[in-house]
C-alpha positions in Angstrom: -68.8 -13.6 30.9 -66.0 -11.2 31.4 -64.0 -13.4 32.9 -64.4 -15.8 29.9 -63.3 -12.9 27.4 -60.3 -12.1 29.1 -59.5 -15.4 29.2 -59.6 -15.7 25.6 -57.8 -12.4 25.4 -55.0 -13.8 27.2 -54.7 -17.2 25.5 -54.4 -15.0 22.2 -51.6 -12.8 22.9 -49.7 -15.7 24.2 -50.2 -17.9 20.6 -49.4 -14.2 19.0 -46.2 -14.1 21.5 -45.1 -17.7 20.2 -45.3 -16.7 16.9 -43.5 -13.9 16.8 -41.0 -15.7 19.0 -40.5 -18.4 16.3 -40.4 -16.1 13.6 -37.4 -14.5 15.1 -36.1 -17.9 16.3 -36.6 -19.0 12.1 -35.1 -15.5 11.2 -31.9 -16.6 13.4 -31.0 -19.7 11.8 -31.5 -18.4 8.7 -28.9 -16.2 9.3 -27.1 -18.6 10.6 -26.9 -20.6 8.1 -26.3 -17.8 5.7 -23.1 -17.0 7.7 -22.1 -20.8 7.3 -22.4 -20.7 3.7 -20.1 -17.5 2.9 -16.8 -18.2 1.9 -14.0 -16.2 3.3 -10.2 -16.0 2.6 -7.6 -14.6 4.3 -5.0 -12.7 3.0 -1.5 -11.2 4.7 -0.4 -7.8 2.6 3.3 -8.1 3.3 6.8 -6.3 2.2 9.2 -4.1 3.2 8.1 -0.3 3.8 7.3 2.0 0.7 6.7 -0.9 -1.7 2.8 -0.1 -2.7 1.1 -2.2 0.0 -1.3 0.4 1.2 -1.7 1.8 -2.5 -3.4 -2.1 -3.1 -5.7 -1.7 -0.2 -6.8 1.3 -1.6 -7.2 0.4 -4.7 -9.4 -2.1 -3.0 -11.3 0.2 -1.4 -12.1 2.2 -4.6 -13.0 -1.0 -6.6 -14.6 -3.3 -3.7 -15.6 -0.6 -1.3 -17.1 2.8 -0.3 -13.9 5.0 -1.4 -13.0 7.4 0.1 -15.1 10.4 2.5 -14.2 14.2 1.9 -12.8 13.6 5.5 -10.7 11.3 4.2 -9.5 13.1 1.7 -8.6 16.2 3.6 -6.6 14.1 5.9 -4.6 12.8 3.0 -4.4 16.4 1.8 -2.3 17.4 5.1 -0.3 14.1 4.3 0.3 15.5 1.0 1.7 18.7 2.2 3.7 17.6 4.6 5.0 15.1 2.0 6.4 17.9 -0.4 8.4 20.1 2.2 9.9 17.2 3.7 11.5 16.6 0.8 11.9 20.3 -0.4 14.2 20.3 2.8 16.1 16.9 1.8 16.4 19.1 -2.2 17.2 22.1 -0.5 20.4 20.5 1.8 21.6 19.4 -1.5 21.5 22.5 -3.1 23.8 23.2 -0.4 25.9 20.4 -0.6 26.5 20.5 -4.0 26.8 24.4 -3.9 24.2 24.7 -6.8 22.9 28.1 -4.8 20.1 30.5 -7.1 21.3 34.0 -7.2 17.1 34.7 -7.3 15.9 37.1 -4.5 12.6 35.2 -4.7 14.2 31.5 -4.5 16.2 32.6 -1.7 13.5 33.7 -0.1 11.8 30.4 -0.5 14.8 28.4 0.6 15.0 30.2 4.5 10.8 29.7 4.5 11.2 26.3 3.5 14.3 25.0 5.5 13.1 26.5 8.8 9.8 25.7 8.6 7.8 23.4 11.4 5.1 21.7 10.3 2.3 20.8 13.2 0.7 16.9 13.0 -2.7 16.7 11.3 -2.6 20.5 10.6 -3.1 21.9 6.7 -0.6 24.4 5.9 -1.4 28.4 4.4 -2.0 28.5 0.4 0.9 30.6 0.9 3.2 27.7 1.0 2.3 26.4 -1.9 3.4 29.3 -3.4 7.1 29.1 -1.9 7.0 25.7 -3.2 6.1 25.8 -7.0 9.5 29.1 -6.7 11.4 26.6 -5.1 10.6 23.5 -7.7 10.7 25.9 -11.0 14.1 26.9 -9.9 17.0 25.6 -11.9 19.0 24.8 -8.8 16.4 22.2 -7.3 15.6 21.0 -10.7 19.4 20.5 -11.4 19.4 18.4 -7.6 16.4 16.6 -7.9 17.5 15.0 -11.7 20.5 13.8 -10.2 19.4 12.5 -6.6 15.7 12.4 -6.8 16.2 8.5 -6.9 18.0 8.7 -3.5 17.0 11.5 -1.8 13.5 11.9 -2.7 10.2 9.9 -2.6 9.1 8.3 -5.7 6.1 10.2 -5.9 7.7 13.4 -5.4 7.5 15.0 -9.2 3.7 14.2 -9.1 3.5 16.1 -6.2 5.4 19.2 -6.9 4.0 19.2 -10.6 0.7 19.8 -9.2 2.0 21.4 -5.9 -0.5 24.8 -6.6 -3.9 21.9 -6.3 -2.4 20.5 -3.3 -2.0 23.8 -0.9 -5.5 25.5 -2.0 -8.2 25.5 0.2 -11.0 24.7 -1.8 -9.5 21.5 -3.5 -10.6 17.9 -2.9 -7.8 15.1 -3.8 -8.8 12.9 -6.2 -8.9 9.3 -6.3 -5.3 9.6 -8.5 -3.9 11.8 -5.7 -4.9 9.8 -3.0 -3.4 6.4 -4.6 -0.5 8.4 -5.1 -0.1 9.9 -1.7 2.4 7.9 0.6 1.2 7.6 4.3 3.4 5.2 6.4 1.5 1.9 8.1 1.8 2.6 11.4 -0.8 0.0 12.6 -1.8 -3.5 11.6 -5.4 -3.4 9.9 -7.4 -6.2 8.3 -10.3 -5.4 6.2 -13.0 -7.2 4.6 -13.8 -6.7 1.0 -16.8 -8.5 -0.7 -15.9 -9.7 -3.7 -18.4 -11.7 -6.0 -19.9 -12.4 -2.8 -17.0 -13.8 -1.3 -15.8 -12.4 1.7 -12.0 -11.5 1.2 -9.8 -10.3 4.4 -6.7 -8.0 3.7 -4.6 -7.6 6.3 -2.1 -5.1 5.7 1.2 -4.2 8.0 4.3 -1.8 8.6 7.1 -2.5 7.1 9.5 -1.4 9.0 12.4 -3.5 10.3 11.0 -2.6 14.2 7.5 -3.2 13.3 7.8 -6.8 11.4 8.3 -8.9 14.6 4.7 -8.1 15.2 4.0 -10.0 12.3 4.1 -13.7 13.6 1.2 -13.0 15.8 -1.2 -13.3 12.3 1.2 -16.8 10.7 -0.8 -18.9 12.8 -4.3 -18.1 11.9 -6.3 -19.7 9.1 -4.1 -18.2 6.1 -4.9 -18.7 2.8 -2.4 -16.7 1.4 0.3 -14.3 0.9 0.5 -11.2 -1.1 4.1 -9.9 -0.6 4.6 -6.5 -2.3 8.0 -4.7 -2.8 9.4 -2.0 -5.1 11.4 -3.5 -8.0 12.8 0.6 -8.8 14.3 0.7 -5.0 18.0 -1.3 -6.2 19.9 2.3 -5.5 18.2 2.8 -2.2 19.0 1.8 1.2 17.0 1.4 4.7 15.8 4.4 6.6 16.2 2.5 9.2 19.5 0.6 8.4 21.3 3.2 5.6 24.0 0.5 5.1 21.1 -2.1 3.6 20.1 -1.8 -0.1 16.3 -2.5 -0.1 16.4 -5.1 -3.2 18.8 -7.2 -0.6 16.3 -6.5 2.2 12.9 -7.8 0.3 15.0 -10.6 -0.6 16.1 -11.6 2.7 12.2 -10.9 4.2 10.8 -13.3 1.4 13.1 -15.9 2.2 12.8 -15.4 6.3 8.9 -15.8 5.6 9.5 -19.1 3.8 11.4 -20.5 6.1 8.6 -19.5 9.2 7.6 -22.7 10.9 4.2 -21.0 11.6 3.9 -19.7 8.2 2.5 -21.9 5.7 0.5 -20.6 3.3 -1.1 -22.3 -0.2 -0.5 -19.5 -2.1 2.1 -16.2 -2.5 1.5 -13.8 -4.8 4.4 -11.5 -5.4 3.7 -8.0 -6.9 6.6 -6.4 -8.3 5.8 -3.1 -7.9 6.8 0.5 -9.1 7.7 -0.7 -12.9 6.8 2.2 -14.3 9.6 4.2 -12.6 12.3 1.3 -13.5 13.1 3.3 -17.1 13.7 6.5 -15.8 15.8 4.8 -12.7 17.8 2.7 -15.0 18.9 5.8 -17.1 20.5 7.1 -14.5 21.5 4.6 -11.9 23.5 1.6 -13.1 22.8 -1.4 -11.8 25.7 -2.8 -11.5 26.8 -0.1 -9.1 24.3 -1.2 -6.6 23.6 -5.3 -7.1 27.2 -5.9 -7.9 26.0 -9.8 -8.3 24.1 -8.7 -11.1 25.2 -9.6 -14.5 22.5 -8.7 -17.0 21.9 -5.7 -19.7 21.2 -2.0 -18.0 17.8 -2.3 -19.0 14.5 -3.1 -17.8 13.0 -6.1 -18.9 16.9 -8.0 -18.5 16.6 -6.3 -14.4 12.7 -7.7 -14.0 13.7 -11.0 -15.2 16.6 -11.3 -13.1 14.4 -10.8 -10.0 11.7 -12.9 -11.4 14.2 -15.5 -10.9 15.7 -14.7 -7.6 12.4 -14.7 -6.4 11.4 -18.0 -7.7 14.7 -19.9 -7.2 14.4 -19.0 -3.2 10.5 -20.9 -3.0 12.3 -24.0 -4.7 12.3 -26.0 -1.8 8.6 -25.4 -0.6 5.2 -26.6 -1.6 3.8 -23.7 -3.8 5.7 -21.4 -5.9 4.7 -17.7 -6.5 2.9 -16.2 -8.9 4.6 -13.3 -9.7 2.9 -10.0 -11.7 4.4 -6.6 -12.6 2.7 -4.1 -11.2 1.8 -0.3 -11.3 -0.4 0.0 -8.0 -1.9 3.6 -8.9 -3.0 1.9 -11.6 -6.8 1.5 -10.8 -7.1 -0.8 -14.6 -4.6 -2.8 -14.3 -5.2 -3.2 -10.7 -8.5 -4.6 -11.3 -7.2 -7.2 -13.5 -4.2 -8.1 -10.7 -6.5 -8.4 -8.0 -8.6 -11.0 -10.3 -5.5 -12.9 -11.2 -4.4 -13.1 -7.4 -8.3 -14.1 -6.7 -8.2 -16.8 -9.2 -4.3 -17.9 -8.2 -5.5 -18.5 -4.4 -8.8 -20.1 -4.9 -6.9 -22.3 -7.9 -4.3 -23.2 -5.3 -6.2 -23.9 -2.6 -8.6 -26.5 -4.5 -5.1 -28.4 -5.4 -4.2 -28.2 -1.3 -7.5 -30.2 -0.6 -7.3 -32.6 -3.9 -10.1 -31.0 -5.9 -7.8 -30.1 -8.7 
């Protein structure tokens, strides 16, 4: 009788055993085929360096994503920092250049903390250097250098930075998301990262920009593309290369564009160019001519005349291939009219990539 209950026992657990295992076997497919049904895209983020290509992922990450942590934040906060002496010293060697020298006790004091100061990676600097910082930027001498070579000298984010310079060196602030999508952090790495989007799965993959760092570039043409974004900064005509101070940058993001059309493992259905950094162009164009810098250039000394002309540089090079950009001005920091950008490159890539199959 014992045996016979045991028996019985057994033969239950086993049919409880194959059930669970087909539940989980059911549950598996399921998710299988869930995974076979999502729809992914691939997008390559690419330009030359300080166009605004990490400011989009950002703004990515604050539309599609988490944000940002208070870690993250305070690592951009060091960033920051670092950002604003490095080029209070570039101000400060043109103060001595161009002789412009304060006769202030306190500036001068400022000047010899500033200029001899070493900064340690990843380390936040004393409230106290904020304080040299804000003497240094009120004084009439740096103000005098930075109106006439901040476009050269200086990063294009620098005035935001310096006007609230007092935030950015005390302890107990936390960046905002306006300060982190204006803080400039070089792209050292190649990332790719997934954003869901209307439950569609949307890969960024964002790269460095810099001359050495763009060979590493072709190892991502071959891969299931379906698209380029290719970012540059329209206000950089009077600039040249870090890396190459005998290149003007407008020449440079030309000559990428064109060296990425002609990739033979590079063919994409869509590019999307974002000219970037139009909100600086007014400011620039006041007090850089043109002309001196892009002698080819024949238009007016004024914005819209300059956007149009690379509008058309841009398009005329893409002539001879199967898809021609859709181009957008853009203002990156600008988390509203980001929103409607990154829509409008959605809608441009999914559009083009029904024609590439016949569906349209």
């Amino acid at each position: 009788m014992q045996k016979q209950a045991s028996k019985g026992l057994n033969s239950d657990t086993r049919s409880e055993a194959k059930r669970r295992s087909m539940k989980i076997d059911a549950m598996i497919k399921a998710e299988q085929r869930k995974k076979e049904l999502e729809v992914h895209y691939r997008l390559l983020v690419l330009g030359p360096a300080d166009s605004g290509k990490s400011t989009l992922l950002k703004q990515l990450c604050l539309i599609y994503g988490t944000g940002f942590t208070p870690q993250e934040r305070q690592d951009l906060k060091i960033v920051i920092q670092h950002s604003i002496i490095r080029n209070l010293k570039a101000l400060v060697i043109a103060l001595q250049h161009y002789q412009e020298i304060d006769p202030d006790p306190k500036v001068e004091n400022a000047i010899q903390i500033i200029d001899t100061m070493y900064m340690k990676e990843d380390e936040l600097l004393d409230e106290s250097v904020g304080l040299y910082s804000k003497i240094l930027w009120e004084s009439p001498g740096i103000k005098k250098v930075f109106q006439t070579a901040a476009g050269v000298l200086c990063d294009d984010n620098l005035e935001y930075l310096l006007t609230n310079v007092g935030n950015f060196f005390s302890p107990n602030y936390t960046l905002t998301d306006e300060d982190v999508l204006i803080c400039r952090r070089k792209t050292e790495q190649i990332t790719e990262t997934i954003f869901n989007i209307d439950n569609q799965f949307w890969h960024f993959v964002d790269v460095s920009g810099q001359r050495d760092k763009r060979q590493k570039w072709a190892a991502y043409f071959d891969r299931d593309i379906s698209g380029i974004v290719y970012v540059f900064s329209c206000v950089a005509y009077n600039q040249t290369l870090e890396e190459a101070p005998d290149q003007n940058r407008i020449l440079d993001a030309l000559q990428l564009y064109e060296s990425l059309l002609e990739h033979p493992l590079l063919k994409p259905s869509s590019i999307i160019i974002l000219m970037n950094k139009t909100d600086l162009l007014k400011d620039r164009i006041a007090k850089y001519q043109i002309k001196d810098y892009l002698p080819h250039y024949t238009g007016k000394n004024e914005r819209d005349a300059y956007i149009e002309f690379l509008r058309g540089m841009f398009t005329v090079r893409a002539e001879n291939t199967q898809c021609q950009p859709f181009i957008f001005k853009t203002k990156a920091t600008d988390t509203k009219m980001m929103r409607k950008i990154i829509l409008s490159v959605r809608e441009s890539v999914m559009q083009n990539i029904s024609k590439s199959i016949g569906f349209a």
